[in-house]
N, C-alpha and C positions, 0 to 999 in steps of 0.2 A: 143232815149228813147224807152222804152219796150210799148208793146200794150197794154191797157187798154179794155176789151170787154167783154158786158155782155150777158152771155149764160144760155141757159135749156136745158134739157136731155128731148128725145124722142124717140118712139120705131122705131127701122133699123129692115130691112128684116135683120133674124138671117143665110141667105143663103151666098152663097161665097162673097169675096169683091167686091160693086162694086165701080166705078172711078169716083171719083168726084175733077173736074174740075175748078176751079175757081179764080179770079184773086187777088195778093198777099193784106193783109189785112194794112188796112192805120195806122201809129202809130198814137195812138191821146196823146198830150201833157195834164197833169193832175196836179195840183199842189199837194204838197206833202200831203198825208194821215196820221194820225199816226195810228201805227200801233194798232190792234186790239187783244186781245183774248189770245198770246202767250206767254206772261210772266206772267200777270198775272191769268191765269186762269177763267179767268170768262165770262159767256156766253154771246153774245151780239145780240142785236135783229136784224142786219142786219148781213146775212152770205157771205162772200166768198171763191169762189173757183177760184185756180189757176192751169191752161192747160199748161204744158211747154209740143211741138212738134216741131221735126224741120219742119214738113211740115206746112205749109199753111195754105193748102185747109182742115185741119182735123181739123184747130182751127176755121176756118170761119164754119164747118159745124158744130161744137160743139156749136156756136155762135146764129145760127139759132135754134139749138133746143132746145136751154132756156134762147130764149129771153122774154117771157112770164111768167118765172118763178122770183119768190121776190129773184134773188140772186145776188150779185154781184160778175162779172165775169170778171179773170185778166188772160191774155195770154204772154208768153216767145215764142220762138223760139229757145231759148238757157236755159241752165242752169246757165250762167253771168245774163243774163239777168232777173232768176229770182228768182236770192239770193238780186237780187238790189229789185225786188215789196216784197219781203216776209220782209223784211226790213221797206218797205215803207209801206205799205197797213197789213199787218197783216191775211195773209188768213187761215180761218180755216182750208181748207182741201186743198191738193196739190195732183194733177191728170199728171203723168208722161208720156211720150213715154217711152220704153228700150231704141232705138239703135240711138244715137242725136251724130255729130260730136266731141262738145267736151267733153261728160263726160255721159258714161251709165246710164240710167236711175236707175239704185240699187244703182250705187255709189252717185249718186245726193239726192234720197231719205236717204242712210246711212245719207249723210251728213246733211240734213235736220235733222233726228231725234237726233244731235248730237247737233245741234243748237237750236231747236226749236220743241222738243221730243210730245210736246203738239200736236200739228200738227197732223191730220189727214193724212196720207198718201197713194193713192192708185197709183196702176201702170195699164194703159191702153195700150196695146201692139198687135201686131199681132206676136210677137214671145216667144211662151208659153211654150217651154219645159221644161221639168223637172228641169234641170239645173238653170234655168231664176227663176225658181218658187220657190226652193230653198232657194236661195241666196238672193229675194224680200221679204221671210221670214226671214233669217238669216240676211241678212246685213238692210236690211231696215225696218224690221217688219212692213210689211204692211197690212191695215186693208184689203183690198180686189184686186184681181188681175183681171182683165175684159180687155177681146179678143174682139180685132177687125176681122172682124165687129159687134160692137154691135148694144143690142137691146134697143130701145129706150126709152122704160115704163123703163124697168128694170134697165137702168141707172140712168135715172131721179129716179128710187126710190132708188137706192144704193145711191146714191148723198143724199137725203135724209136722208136716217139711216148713212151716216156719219157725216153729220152737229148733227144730236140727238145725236151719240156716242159721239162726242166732247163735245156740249154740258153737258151731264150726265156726265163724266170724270170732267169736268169743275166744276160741280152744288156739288160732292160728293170732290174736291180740299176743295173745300169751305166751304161747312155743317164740314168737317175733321177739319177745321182749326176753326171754331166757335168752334166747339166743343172739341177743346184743350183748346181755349182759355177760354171757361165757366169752365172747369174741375177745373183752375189755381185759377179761382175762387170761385170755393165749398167749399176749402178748409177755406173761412173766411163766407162761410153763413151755413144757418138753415136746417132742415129737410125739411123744407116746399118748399126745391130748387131743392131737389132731383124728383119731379116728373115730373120737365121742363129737366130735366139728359134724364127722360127715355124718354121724347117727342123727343127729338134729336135723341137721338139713336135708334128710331122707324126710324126717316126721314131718318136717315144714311143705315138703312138696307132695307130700302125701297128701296134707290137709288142704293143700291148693288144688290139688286134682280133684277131690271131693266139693271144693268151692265151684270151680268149673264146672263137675258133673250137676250141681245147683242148677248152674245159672243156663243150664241144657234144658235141665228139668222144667225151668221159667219159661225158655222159651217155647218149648214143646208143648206146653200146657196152655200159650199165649196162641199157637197155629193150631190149637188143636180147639179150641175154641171157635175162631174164625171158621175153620173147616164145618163144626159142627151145626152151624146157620142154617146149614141144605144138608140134608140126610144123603144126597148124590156126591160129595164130595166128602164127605166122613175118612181123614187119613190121607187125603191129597197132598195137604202139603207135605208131610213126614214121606212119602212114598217117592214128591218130586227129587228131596233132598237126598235121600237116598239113588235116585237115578241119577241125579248131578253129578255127584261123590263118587260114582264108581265110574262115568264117565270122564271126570276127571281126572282122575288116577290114572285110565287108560291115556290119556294124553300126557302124562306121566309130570303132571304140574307138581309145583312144592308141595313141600305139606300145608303149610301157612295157606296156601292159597283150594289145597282142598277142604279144610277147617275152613275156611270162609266162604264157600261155594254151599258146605253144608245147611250154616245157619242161614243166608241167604236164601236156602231152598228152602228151609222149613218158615220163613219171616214174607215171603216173596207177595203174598196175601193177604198181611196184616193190613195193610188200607185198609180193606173191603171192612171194617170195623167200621169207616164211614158212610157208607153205600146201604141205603134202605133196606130192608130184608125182602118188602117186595118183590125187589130184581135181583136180588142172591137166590131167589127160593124159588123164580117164575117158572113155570113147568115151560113153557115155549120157549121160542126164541124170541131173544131181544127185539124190542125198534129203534128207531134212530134213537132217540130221546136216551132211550133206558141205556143202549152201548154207550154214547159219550159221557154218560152218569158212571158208568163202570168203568169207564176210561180213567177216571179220577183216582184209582184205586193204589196207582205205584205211587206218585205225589205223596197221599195221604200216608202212606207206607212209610215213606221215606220222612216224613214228617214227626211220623211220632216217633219213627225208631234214633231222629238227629241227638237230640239230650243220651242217650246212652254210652256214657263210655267207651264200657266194651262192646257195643256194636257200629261201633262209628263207621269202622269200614267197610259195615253190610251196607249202611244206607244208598251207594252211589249203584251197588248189584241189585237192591229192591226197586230202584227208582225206574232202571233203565231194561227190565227185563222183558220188557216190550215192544222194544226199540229192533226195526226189522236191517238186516245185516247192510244190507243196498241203500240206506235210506231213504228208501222213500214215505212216502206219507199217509201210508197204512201203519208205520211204527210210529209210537209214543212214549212217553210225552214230547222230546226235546228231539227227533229225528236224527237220532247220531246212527252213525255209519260207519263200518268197521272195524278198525282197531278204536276207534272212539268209544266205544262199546264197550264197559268192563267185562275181562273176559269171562266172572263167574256167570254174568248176566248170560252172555252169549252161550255159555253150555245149561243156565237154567230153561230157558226159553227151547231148546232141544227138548229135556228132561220134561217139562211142564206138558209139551204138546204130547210127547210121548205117554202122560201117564193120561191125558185125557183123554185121546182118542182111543186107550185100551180100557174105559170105564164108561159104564153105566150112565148116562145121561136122561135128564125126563123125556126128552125129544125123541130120544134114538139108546138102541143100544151099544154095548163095548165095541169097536170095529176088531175085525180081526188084521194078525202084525203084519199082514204082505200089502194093506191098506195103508198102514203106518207106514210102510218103507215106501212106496210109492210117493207118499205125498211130501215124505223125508228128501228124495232124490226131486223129486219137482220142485220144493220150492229153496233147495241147497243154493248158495250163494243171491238168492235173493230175501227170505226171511231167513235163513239159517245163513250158520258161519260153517263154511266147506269142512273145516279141519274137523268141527263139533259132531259133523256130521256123520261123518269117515269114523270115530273112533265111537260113537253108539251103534253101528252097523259091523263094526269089528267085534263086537263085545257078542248084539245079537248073534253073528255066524259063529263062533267061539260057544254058547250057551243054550241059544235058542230061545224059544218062549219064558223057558226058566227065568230069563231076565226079567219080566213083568211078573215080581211076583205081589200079591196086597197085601200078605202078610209079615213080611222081612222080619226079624228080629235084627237091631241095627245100634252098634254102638261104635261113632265116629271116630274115637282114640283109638280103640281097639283094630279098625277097618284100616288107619293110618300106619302104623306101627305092625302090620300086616303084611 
């Protein structure tokens, strides 16, 4: 019989792995459960998560750090093992290894979302390369991928915001299908039913707004990650995104298209998830070798971000935010030029240089902003795009230094509807 154990998430030293030792975990025998939450959609006030590792010692030490937490906790050793409890018990969210005897952690999670799509899915792994990352994206679409060793608030709150993403997914299943169901019925009542119409559909967009602020949530913890590689760059992307966004605005682009300037800023990095940490983390400057290794960085971006739905239309602003306005052959990857250029890319590349040249680097320190606008007006209409450049130089005489702040508090609907 598979293991039955109830765990909470706690914060780990986020420093190398270390060895933890302990003796194998006892089956306990449990009568049968019905299952919970997966067919039908609906939230239920007791959650669980299920741990499929072939080790041991990494389910007992998951065991330990949320035993204190309201959740109930089911453990595999195998993936047999735990299509029988997903069956039995009904878990909300499922927490993988990669690399288990019989059957890959991507292809286990594939198959999960092919059985029971409702399912929360994450993958916990110490083996995070691109490749792995990829394919936990594409075959599995998983809500979040977390390295061992982790940290242990930060699980225990990932674990969190996935039980609420299921939940909300679950809560807007169900308001959708109320509200098919009232629609079929307006059709035989009065005016006076049309006002309970729009009360639903207030609830509906409510709960879509909240799915949104999700999938923010996602990505910001996706760039916040990348960022976190190199202690010099801690909040780059989030800070570019934010200079993008208020740059944008200043050019007084649509809304649609300052929402996509955003996440585009905050995503603009995620290649670098393929790029060794050697040359993410070099206290010097590059050599040839290592720049065209980091060159690779928008591609690989644009790569993983393609299978995304709702990012589709970031990937062509990740790919090409490198791409210098003049074309020439200092930009990358594909040397476009001008209006070829998608224009979130053209004011990220603004935003990008601006928040780098204002920060702390191993090489050198922050330059101060009359250095920024110097090199702003020198390389305008050859790396930069004139107009982009006009309206971050509008903002600075308007603000002043204020605009370069590291701290922002920064909520994009809010900023838009502003």
């Amino acid at each position: 019989m598979p293991c039955f154990l109830t765990v909470r998430w706690s914060r780990a030293d986020t420093g190398s792995m270390r060895g933890i030792w302990i003796a194998p975990v006892p089956t306990i025998n449990l009568a049968p459960r019905k299952a919970r939450g997966i067919v039908e959609g609906v939230p239920v006030q007791n959650h669980t998560v299920l741990f499929v590792d072939d080790e041991v010692n990494i389910l007992k030490a998951l065991q330990r750090l949320l035993r204190n937490e309201p959740i109930d906790v089911l453990t595999a050793s195998n993936p047999s093992e735990a299509f029988e409890l997903i069956e039995r018990a009904g878990p909300q969210v499922i927490v993988t290894d990669q690399r288990m005897p019989e059957m890959s952690g991507v292809d286990f999670l594939a198959s999960v979302r092919d059985r029971h799509n409702d399912v929360v899915r994450m993958m916990l792994t110490g083996y995070t390369d691109m490749t792995i990352a990829v394919e936990a994206i594409n075959k599995g679409e998983i809500y979040r991928l977390i390295t061992k060793p982790w940290n242990d608030e930060e699980l225990k709150a990932t674990l969190r915001q996935a039980f609420d993403h299921y939940d909300l997914k679950a809560e807007i299943k169900r308001l959708n299908s109320v509200t098919r169901e009232q629609n079929f019925k307006l059709q035989d009542m009065n005016k006076n039913l049309e006002e309970k119409v729009r009360e639903r559909t207030k609830q509906l967009d409510g709960k879509n707004t909240e799915l949104r602020t999700a999938y923010i949530q996602t990505i910001r913890a996706l760039a916040e990650a990348i960022d976190a590689k190199d202690a010099y760059t801690r909040g780059h992307s989030e800070r570019v995104a934010v200079y993008a966004s208020r740059i944008a605005r200043e050019m007084s682009l649509r809304t649609e298209l300052i929402e996509r300037v955003y996440f585009a800023g905050l995503l603009h990095d995620v290649g670098k998830i393929g790029i060794p940490d050697a040359i993410i983390t070099k206290p010097d400057r590059l050599n040839e070798e290592e720049y065209k290794e980091i060159m690779r960085h928008p591609e690989i971006g644009a790569k993983i971000l393609e299978p995304v739905e709702f990012l589709r239309s970031v990937v062509p602003c990740v790919r090409h935010h490198h791409e210098w306005y003049d074309g020439c052959s200092a930009g990358y990857p594909d040397r476009l030029a001008g209006d070829q250029i998608p224009l979130p890319s053209r004011v990220i590349v603004v935003a990008d240089t601006v928040e780098a040249m204002t920060s702390d680097r191993p090489y050198r320190k922050a330059l101060p902003i009359d250095v920024v606008v110097k090199e702003l007006h020198k390389y305008s209409g050859t790396q930069f795009d004139p107009v982009v450049v006009d309206a971050f130089l509008k903002l600075l005489e308007e603000e002043g230094e204020s605009f370069i702040s590291k701290d922002q508090k920064f909520d994009i609907y809010a900023f838009i509807e502003g």
